[in-house]
C-alpha positions as CSV (number, residue, x, y, z in Angstrom):
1,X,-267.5,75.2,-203.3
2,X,-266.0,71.7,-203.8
3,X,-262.4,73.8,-203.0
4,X,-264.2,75.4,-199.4
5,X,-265.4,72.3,-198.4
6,X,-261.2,70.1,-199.1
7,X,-260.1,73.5,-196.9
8,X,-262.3,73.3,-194.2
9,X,-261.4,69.2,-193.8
10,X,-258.0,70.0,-194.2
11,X,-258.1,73.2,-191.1
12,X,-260.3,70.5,-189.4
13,X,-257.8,68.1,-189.4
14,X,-255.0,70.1,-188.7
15,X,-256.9,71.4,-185.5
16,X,-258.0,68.2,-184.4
17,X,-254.2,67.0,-184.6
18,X,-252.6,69.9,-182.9
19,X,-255.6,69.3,-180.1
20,X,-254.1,66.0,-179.5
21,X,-250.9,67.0,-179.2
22,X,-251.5,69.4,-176.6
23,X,-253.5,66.8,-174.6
24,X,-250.3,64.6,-175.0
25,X,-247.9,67.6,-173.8
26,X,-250.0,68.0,-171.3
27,X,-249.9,65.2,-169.7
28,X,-246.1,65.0,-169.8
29,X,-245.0,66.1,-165.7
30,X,-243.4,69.7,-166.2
31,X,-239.6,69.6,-165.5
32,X,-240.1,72.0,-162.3
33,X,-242.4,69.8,-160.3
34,X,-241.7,68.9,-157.3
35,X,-241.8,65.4,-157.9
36,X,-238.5,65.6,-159.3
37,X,-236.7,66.9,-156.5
38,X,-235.7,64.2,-153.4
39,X,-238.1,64.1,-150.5
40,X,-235.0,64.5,-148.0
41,X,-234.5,68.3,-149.6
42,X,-238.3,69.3,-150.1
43,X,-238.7,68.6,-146.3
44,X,-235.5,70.8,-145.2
45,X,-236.0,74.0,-147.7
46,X,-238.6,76.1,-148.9
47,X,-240.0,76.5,-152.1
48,X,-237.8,73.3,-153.7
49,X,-238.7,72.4,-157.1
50,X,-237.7,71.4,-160.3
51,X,-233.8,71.0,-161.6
52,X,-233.0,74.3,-159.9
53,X,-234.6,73.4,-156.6
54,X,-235.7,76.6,-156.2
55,X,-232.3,78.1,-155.0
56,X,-232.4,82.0,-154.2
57,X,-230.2,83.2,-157.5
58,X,-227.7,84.5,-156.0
59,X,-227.0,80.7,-154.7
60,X,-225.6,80.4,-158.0
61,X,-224.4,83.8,-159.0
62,X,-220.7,83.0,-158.5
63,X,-220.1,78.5,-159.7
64,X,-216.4,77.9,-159.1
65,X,-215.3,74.5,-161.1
66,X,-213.4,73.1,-157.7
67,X,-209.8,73.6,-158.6
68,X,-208.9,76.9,-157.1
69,X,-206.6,76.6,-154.1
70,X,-206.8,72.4,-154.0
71,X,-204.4,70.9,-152.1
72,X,-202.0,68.3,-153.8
73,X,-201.6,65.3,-152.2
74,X,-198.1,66.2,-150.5
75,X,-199.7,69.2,-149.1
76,X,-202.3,66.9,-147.4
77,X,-200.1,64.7,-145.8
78,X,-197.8,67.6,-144.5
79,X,-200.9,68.6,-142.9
80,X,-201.4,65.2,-141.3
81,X,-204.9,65.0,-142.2
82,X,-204.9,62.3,-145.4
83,X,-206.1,59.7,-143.5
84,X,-207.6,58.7,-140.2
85,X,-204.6,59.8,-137.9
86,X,-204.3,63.5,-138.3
87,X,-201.2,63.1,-136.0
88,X,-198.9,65.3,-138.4
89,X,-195.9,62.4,-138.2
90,X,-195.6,62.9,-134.0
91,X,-197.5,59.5,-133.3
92,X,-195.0,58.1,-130.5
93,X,-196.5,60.5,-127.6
94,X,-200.5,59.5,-128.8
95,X,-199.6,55.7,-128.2
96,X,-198.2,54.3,-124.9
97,X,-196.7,51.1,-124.0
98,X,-197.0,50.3,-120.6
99,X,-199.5,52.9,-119.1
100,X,-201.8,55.2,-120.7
101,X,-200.9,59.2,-121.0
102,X,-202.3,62.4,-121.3
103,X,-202.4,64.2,-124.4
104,X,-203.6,67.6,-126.4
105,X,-206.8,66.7,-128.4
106,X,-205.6,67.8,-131.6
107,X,-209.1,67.7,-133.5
108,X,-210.4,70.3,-131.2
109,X,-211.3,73.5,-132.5
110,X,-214.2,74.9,-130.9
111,X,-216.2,73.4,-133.8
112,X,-219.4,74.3,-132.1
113,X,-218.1,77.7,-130.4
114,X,-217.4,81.1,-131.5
115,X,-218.7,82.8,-134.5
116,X,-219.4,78.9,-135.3
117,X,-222.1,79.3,-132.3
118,X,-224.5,81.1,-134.3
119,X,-224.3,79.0,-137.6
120,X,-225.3,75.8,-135.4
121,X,-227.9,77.9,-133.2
122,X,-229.7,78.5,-136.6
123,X,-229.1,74.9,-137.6
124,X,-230.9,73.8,-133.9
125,X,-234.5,73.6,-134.8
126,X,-234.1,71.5,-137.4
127,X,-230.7,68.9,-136.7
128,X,-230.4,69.0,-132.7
129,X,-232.6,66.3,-131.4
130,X,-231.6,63.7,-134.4
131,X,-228.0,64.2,-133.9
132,X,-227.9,64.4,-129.9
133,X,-230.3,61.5,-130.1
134,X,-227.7,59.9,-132.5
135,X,-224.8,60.4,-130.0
136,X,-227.0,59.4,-127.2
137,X,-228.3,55.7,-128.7
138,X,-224.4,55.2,-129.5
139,X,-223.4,56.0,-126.3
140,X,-225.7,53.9,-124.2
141,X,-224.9,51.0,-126.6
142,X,-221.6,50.5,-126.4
143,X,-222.0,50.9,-122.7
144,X,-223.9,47.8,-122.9
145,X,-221.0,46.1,-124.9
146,X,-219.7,43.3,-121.9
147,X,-215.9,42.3,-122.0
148,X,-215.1,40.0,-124.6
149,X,-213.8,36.4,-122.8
150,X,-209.8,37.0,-121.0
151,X,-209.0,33.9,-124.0
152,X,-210.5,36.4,-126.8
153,X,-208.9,39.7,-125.9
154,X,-206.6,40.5,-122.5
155,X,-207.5,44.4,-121.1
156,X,-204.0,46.0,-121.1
157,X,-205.2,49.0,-118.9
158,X,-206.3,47.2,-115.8
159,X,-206.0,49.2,-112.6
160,X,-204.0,46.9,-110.7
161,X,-201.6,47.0,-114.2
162,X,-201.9,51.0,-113.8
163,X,-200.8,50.9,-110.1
164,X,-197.6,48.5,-110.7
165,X,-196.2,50.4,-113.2
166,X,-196.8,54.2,-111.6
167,X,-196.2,52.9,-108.0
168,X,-193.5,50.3,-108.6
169,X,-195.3,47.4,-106.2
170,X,-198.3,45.8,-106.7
171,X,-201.7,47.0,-105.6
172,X,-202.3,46.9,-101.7
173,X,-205.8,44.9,-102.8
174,X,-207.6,43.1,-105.8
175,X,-211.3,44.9,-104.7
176,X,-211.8,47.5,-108.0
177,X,-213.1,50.1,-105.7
178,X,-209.8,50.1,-102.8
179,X,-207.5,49.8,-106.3
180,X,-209.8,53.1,-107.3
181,X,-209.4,54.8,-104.2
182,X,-205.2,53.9,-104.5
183,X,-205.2,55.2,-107.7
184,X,-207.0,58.4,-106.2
185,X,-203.8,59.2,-104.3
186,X,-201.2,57.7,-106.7
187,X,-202.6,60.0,-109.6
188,X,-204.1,63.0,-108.1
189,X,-206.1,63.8,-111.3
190,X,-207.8,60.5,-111.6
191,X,-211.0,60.6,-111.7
192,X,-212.7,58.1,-110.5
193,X,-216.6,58.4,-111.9
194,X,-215.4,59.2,-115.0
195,X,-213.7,56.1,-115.1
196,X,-216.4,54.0,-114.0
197,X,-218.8,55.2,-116.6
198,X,-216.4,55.1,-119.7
199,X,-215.3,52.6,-122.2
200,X,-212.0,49.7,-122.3
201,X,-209.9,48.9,-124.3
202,X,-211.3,45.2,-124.4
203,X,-215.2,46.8,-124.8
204,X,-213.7,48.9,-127.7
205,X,-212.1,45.5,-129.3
206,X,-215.8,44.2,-129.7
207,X,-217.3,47.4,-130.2
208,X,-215.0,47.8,-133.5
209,X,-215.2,44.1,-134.7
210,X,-219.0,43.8,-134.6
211,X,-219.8,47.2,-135.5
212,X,-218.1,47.4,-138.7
213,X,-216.2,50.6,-137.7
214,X,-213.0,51.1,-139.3
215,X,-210.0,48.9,-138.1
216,X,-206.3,49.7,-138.4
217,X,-204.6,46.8,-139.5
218,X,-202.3,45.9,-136.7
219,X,-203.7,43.6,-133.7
220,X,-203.5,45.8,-131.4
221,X,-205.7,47.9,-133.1
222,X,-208.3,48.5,-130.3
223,X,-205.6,50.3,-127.7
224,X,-204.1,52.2,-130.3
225,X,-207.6,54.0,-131.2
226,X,-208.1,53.9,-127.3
227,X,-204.5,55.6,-127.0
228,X,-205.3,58.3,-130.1
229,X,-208.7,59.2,-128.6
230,X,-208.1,59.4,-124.9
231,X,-206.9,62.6,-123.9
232,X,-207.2,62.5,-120.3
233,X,-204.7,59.4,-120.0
234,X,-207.1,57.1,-117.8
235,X,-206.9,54.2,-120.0
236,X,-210.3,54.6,-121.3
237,X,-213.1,56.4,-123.3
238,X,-215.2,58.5,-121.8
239,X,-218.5,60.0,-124.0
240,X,-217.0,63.1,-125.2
241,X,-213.8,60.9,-126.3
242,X,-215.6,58.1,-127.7
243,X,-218.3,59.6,-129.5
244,X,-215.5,62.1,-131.0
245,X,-214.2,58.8,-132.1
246,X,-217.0,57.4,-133.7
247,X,-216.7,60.5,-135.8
248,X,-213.0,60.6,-137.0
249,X,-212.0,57.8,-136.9
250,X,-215.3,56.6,-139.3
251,X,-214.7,59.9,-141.3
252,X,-214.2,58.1,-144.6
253,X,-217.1,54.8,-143.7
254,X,-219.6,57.0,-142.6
255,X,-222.9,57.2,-144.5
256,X,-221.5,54.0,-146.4
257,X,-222.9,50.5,-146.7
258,X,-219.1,48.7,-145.4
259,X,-220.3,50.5,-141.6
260,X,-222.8,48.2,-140.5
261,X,-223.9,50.1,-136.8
262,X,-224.2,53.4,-135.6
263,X,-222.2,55.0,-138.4
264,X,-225.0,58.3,-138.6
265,X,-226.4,56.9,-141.7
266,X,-230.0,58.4,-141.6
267,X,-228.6,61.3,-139.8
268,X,-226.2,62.1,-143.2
269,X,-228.7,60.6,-145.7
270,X,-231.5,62.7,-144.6
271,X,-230.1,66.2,-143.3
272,X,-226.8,66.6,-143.6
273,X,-226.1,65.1,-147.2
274,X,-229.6,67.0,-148.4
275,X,-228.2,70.2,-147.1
276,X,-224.7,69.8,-149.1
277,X,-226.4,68.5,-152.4
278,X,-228.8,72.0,-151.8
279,X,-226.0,74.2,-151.3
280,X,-223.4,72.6,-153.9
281,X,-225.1,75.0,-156.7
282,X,-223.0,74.2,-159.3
283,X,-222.4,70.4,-158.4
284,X,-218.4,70.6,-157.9
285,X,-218.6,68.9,-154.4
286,X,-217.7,72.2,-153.1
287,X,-219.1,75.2,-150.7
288,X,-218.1,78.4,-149.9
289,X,-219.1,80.5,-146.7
290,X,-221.2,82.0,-149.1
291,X,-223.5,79.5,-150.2
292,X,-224.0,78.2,-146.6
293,X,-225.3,82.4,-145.9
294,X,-227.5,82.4,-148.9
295,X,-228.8,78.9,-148.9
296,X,-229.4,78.5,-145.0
297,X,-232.0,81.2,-145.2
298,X,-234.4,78.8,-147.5
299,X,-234.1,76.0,-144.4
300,X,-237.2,75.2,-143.4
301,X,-237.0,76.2,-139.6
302,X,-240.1,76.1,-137.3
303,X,-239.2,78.8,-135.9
304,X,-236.8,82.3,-136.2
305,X,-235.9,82.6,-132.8
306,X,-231.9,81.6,-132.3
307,X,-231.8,82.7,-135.9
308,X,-228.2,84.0,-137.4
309,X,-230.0,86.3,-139.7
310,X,-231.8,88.0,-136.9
311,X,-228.9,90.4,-136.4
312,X,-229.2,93.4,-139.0
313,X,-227.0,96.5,-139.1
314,X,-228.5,100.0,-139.6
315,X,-225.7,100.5,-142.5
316,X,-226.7,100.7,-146.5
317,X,-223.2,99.1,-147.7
318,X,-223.9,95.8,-145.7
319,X,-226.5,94.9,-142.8
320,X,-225.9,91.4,-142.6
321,X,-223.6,91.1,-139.3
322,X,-223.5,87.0,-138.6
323,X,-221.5,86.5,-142.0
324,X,-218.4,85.4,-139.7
325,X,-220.6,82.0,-138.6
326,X,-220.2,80.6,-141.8
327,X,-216.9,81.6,-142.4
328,X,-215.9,80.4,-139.3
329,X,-217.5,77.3,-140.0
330,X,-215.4,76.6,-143.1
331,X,-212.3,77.6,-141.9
332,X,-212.5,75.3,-139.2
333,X,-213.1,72.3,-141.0
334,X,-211.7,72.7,-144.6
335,X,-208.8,70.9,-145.8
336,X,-208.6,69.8,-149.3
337,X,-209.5,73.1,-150.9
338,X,-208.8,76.2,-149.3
339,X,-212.1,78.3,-148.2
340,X,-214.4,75.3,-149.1
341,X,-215.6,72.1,-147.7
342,X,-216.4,69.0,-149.7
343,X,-218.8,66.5,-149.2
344,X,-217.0,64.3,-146.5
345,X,-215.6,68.1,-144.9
346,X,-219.2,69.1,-144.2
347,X,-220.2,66.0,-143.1
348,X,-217.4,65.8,-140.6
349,X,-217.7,69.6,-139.6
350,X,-221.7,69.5,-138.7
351,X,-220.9,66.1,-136.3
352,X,-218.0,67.5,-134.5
353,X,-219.9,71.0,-134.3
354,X,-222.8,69.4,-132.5
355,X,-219.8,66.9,-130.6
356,X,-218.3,70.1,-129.5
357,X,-221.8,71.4,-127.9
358,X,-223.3,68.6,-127.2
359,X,-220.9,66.0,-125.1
360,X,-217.9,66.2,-122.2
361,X,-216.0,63.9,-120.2
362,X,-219.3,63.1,-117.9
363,X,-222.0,62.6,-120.8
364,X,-224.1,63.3,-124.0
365,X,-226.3,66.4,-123.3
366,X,-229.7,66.7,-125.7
367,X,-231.0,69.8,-124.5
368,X,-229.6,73.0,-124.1
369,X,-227.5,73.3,-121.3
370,X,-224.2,72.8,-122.3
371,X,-224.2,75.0,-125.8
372,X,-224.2,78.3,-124.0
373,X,-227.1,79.4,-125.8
374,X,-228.2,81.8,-122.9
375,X,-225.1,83.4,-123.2
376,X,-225.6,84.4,-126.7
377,X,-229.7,85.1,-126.6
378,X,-232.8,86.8,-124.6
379,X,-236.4,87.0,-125.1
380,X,-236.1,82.6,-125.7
381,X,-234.2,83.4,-128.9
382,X,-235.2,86.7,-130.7
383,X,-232.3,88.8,-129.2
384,X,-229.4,88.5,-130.2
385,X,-227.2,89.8,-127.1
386,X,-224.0,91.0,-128.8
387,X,-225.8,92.1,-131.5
388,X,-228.0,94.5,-129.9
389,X,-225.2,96.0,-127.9
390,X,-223.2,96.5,-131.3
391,X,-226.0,98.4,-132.0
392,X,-226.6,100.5,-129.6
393,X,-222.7,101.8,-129.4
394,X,-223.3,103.0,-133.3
395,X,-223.5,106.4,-133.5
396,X,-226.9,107.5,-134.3
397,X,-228.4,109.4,-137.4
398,X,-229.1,112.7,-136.6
């Protein structure tokens, strides 16, 4: 009896311990709550929790460890694109001396065109407004920029300076708007709006100094970004030039504490950044075409109209048809690493896509009406045009 009674204490305690501990246990947060995961990523995917953030599996089917087709260093500058210029060694015809010129935009690619169309149609919903919104609130303010003082910084593109040098004599008055309308028949592709409503050289000089935007070292360093980025030859910026300026030549500030104003910090810290970090599986700073197909499905869209996974082909080997939008995507804006982007590469490629849709020499467009959307899609954005006519030139079943 005396034994029983030592047992039952014994199970009692034992019981009563392993009760506690479970209490305890239970009280400790699980490691897949969603407390663990950053708000900026619950709020753009579905079902985000835990270490894993509740990726689709095949996210992470295929983890590459980054060094596969990386560029060396000598490879990067041969392609002119380590560093800020990305003027592959021909520099002398993007900077003038005496008059501004002309020049191919070398960073255009249609970023926000072809196959690419589809990738940023499906993006819309969710980036469109903050990024246009972005590009608009830069734009307006650096319109508002005033000359710096004639003591402080001298504007080397004035019209009358323009005139002398293409006509030989000097202007036939000092009134802006005669000089604009001499200019009109000196330079028969001047135009003369666009002028008006685009950025100087000495507006840029302040925008850069107080703005905390990267500086090249030289003091002329304001018309030598004007003379990179303007590609009609006017002399100044207009908003598809500037704001594609804001972008490249920041590419290596942006989303960092050394650029103090509109440097599409929030834009980058809470969509584009959270995107990356969701789609970088395997944490290499590295995605493939294939992690942007798989992982842009679990964006948390409000909608799946203008959706690149509306289009499905009636095949069994493979039915997915918009594939090309995110290859197109990466080949478009990788460099470092062949077939991937890193960090920076995404970052850049999302701004210039929505650059590329979204702005021209006249202004920054928020809506719709420059991206060619109704070109692509019907029924407000649950047809897919092309992909619908694909399908009905298939051959049917019989």
């Amino acid at each position: 009896m005396k034994h029983h009674i030592i047992k039952m204490i014994i199970i009692s305690f034992f019981v009563v311990l392993v009760s506690t501990m479970n209490l305890k246990f239970s009280q400790v947060p699980k490691s897949n709550n969603s407390s663990t995961v950053p708000h900026a990523i619950q709020t753009l995917f579905f079902n985000v929790t835990g270490s894993d953030l509740g990726r689709p599996a095949q996210l992470c089917s295929s983890p590459d460890d980054g060094s596969n087709g990386k560029k060396s260093i000598d490879d990067l500058n041969a392609d002119g694109i380590n560093g800020i210029d990305g003027i592959n060694g021909n520099k002398d015809k993007y900077f003038s001396s005496l008059i501004p010129k002309s020049k191919e935009n070398i960073w255009y690619k249609q970023q926000g065109f072809g196959p690419s169309a589809y990738f940023f149609d499906h993006l819309d919903p969710v980036m469109q407004k903050n990024i246009t919104s972005e590009f608009m609130k830069i734009w307006e303010s650096a319109k508002k920029i005033a000359n710096p003082p004639a003591d402080e910084f001298q504007e080397p593109y004035t019209l009358d300076k323009i005139i002398f040098h293409l006509s030989g004599s000097e202007p036939l008055s000092s009134s802006i708007p005669e000089q604009i309308n001499q200019m009109k028949k000196i330079k028969k592709d001047f135009n003369s709006e666009v002028w008006v409503n685009s950025i100087s050289v000495a507006q840029l000089f302040k925008i850069i100094s107080t703005w905390g935007w990267s500086k090249p070292s030289d003091e002329n360093f304001a018309k030598r970004l004007l003379d990179r980025f303007d590609f009609d030859g006017d002399g100044r910026l207009n908003p598809s030039e500037f704001i594609l300026l804001s972008i490249i030549n920041n590419a290596k500030i942006l989303g960092e504490i050394e650029c103090k104003t509109h440097c599409y910090n929030k834009i980058i810290s809470d969509l584009i950044d959270p995107i990356f970090t969701y789609l970088d599986c395997n944490k290499d700073n590295f995605v493939s075409s294939e992690n942007l197909w798989v992982g842009m499905q679990s964006l948390r869209r409000p909608t799946w109209a203008y959706s690149m996974y509306l289009c499905r082909m009636p095949t069994v080997l493979n039915n997915n048809f918009r594939t090309t939008s995110c290859n197109d995507f990466i080949l478009k804006n990788f460099k470092e690493k062949d077939g991937f982007l890193n960090k920076q590469e995404f970052r850049i490629g999302m701004l210039l896509g929505y650059w590329d849709r979204h702005t021209d020499i006249n202004k920054v467009y928020t809506d719709d009406s420059k991206n060619l959307k109704g070109v692509r899609w019907a029924n407000n954005g649950w047809k897919d045009i092309a992909c619908d006519t694909t399908i009905r030139m298939l051959p049917r079943n019989k």
